[in-house]
Every structure is written in structure tokens, then in C-alpha cells.
KEKE-3310 file (N, C-alpha, C; in steps of 0.2 Angstrom, whole numbers, plus 5000, padded with zeros to 4 digits):
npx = (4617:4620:4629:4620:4621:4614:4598:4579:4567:4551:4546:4535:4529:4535:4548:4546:4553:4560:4555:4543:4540:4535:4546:4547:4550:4567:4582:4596:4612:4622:4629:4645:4659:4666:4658:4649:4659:4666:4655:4654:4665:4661:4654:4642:4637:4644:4638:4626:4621:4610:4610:4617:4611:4607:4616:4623:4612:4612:4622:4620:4609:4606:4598:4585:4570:4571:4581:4600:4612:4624:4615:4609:4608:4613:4604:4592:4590:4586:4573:4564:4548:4544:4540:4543:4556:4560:4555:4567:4576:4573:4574:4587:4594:4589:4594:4606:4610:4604:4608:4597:4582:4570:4558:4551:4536:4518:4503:4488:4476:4477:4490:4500:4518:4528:4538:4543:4548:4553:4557:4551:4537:4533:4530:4534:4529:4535:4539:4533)
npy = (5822:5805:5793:5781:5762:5750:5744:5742:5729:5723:5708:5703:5690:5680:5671:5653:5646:5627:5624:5628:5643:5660:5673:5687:5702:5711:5716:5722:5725:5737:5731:5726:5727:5714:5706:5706:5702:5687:5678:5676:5663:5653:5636:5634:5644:5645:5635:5639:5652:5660:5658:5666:5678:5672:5666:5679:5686:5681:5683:5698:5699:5704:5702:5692:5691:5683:5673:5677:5686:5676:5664:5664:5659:5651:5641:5647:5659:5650:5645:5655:5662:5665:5679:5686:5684:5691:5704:5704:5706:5718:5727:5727:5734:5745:5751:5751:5755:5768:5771:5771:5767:5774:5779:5793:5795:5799:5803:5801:5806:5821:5825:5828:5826:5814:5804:5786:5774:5760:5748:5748:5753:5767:5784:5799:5818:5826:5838:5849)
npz = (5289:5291:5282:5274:5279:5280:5275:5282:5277:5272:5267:5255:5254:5265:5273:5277:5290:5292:5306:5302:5306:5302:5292:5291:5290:5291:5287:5277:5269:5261:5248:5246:5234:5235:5237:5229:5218:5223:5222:5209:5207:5213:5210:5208:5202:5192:5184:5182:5179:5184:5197:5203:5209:5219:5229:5231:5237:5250:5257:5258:5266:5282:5291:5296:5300:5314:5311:5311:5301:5302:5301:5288:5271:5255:5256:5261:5258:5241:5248:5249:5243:5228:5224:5236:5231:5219:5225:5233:5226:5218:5230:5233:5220:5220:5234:5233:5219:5220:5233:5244:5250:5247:5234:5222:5222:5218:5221:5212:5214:5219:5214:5225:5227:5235:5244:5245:5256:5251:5257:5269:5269:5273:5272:5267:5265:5247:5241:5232)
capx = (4614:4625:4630:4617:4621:4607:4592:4575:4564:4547:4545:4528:4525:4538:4551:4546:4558:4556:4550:4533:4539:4536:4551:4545:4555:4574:4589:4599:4617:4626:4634:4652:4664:4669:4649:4649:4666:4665:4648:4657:4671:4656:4653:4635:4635:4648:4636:4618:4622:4604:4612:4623:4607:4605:4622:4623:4607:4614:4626:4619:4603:4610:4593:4577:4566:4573:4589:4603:4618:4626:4611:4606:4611:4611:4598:4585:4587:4582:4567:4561:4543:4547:4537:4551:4564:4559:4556:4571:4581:4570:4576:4595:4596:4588:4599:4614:4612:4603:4608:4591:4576:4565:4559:4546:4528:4514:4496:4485:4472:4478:4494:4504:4521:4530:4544:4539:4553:4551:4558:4546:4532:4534:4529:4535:4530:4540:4542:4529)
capy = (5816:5798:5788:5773:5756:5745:5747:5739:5729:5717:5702:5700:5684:5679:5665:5649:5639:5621:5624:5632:5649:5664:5678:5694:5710:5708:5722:5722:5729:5739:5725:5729:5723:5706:5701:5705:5695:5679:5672:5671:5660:5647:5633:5634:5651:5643:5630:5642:5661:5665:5656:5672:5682:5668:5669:5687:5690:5677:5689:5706:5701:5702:5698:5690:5689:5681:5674:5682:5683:5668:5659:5666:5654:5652:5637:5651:5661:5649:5644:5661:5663:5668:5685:5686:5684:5696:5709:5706:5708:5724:5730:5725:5737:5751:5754:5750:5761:5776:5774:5775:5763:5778:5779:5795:5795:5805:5804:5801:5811:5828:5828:5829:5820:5809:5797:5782:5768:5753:5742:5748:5757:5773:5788:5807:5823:5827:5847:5849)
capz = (5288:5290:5277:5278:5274:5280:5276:5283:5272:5276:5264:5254:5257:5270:5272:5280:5292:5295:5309:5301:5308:5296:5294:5286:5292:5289:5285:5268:5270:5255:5241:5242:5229:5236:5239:5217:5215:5226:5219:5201:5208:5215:5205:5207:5195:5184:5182:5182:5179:5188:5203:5206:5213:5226:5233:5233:5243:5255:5258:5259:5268:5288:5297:5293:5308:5320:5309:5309:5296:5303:5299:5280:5268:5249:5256:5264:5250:5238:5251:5248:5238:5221:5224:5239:5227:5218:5229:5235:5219:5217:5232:5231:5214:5222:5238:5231:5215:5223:5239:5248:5250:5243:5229:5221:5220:5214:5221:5207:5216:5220:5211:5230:5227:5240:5245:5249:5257:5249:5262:5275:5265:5275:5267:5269:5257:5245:5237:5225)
cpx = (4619:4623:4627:4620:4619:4600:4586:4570:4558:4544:4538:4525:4527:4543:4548:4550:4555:4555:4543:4536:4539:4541:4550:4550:4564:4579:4592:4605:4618:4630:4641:4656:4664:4663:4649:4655:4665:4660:4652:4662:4668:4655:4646:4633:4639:4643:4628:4620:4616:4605:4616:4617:4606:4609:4623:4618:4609:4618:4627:4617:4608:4607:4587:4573:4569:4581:4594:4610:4622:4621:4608:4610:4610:4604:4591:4584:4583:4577:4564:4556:4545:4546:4542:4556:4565:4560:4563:4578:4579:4575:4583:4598:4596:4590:4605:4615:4610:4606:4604:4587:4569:4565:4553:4538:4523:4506:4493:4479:4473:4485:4501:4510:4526:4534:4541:4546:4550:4552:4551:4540:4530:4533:4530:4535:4536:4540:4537:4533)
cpy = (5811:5797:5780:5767:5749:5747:5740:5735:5723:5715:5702:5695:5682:5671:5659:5646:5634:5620:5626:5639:5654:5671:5683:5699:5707:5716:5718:5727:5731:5733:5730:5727:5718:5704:5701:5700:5689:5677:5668:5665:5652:5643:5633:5639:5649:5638:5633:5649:5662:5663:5662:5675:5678:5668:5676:5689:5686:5681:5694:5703:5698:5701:5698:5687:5688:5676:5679:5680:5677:5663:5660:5665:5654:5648:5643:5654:5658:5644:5649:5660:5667:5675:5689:5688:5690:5703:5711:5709:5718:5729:5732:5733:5742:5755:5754:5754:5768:5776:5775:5769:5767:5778:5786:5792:5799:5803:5807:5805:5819:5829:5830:5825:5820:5804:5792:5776:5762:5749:5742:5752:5763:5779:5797:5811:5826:5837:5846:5856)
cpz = (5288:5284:5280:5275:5277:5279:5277:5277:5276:5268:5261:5256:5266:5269:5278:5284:5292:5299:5308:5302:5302:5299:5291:5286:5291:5286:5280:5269:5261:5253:5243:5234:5228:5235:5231:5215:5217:5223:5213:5200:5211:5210:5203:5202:5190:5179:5179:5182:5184:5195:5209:5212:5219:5231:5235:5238:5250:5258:5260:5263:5278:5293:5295:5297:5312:5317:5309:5303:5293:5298:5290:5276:5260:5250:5259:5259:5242:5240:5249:5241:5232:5220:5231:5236:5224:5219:5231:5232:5218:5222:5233:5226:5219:5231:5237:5224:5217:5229:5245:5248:5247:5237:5228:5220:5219:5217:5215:5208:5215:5217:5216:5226:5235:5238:5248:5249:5258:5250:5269:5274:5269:5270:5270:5264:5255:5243:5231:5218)
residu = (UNK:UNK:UNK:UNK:UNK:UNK:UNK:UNK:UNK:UNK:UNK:UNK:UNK:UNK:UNK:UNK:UNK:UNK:UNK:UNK:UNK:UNK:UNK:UNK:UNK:UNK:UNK:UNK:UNK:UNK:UNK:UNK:UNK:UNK:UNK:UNK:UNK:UNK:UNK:UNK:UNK:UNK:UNK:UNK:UNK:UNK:UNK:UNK:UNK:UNK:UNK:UNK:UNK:UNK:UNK:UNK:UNK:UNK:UNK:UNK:UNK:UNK:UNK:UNK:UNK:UNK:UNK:UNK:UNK:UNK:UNK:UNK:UNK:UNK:UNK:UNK:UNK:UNK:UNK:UNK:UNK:UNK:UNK:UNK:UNK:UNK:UNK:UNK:UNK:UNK:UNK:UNK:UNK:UNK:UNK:UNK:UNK:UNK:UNK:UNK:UNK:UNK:UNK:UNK:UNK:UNK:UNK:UNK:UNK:UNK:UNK:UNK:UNK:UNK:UNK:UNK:UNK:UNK:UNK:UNK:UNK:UNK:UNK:UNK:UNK:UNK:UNK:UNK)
# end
């Protein structure tokens, strides 16, 4: 198996452009080092600590519909629906600590468990 370091994700709400268009689906690369260091040295986070996360995603996130890298900006980032941002943070943790966009799950029914990728809500069984 490759060592991954993008993973796909799709946006609950979605981001707006000013054109109207809406941007849902989008890739999420691994944080390195520098993406954690450079925010702090911004005056905007010197100025607002919770500013950090809006840079940062700016950063990882390297396509969002029909944007690409170039174009994803601290300004789109804080466009994003707050239920967005969220998600987005959510996701952020969880491929860059584990490594993976899965997370476990358990059918409440039969007691099956499964992986389910929380970028793209895909679901494969897991080993009971």
C-alpha cells in the first residue's frame, strides 16, 4: 500500500463564489511542518490566535471544486459556512494524526463493524 498524502473530502454545505457557484468536493494534502510554523509569524494570528486555523486550511486544502491551490485563499476560507469550517478542522485532525480519512464504526443494529471515510462517506467492513 502507498504512503497517502491527499485525501478527498465533500463539504456539507459547500463554499460559495461570487459568482453564485457552489464548491463541495475538494482534496486536503498532509500539513507539514512549515504549513504549522508560517501561520504564527502572520499578523493576523498575532493579532487573533483562532485566525491560525484559517490560514492553515488555506494551505493544506489544494482543490475545491473547480479552484485549485492557486486560487484557495485565507479569503475563501473564511467564506466557508461555519458547519464548513468545522468539518473542515475535523477533517484536518484526523488525516494528519492517523494518517487516513477513516475512521471506525459499529452498526447499531447487528453489531457488524466498518470503516467509514470521512471525506467521502465510503464505507468497507471491517474484522468483527
Amino acid at each position: 500500500m502507498a504512503f497517502k498524502t491527499e485525501f478527498e473530502f465533500t463539504l456539507p454545505k459547500g463554499y460559495v463564489d461570487e459568482k453564485g457557484n457552489l464548491h463541495r468536493k475538494g482534496v486536503m494534502r498532509l500539513a507539514t511542518a512549515k504549513d504549522e510554523i508560517i501561520p504564527l509569524q502572520d499578523f493576523r494570528v498575532k493579532n487573533n490566535r483562532a485566525y491560525l486555523v484559517i490560514i492553515l486550511l488555506s494551505r493544506v486544502i489544494t482543490r475545491l471544486g473547480e479552484l485549485d491551490s492557486g486560487s484557495i485563499n485565507p479569503g475563501v476560507v473564511e467564506s466557508l459556512f461555519s458547519a464548513d469550517l468545522s468539518y473542515l478542522q475535523e477533517f484536518y485532525r484526523q488525516i494528519n494524526e492517523s494518517g487516513t480519512a477513516n475512521v471506525s464504526a459499529k452498526c447499531p443494529g447487528c453489531g457488524q463493524e466498518f470503516q467509514v471515510d470521512i471525506g467521502t462517506g465510503a464505507t468497507a467492513l471491517g474484522e468483527s
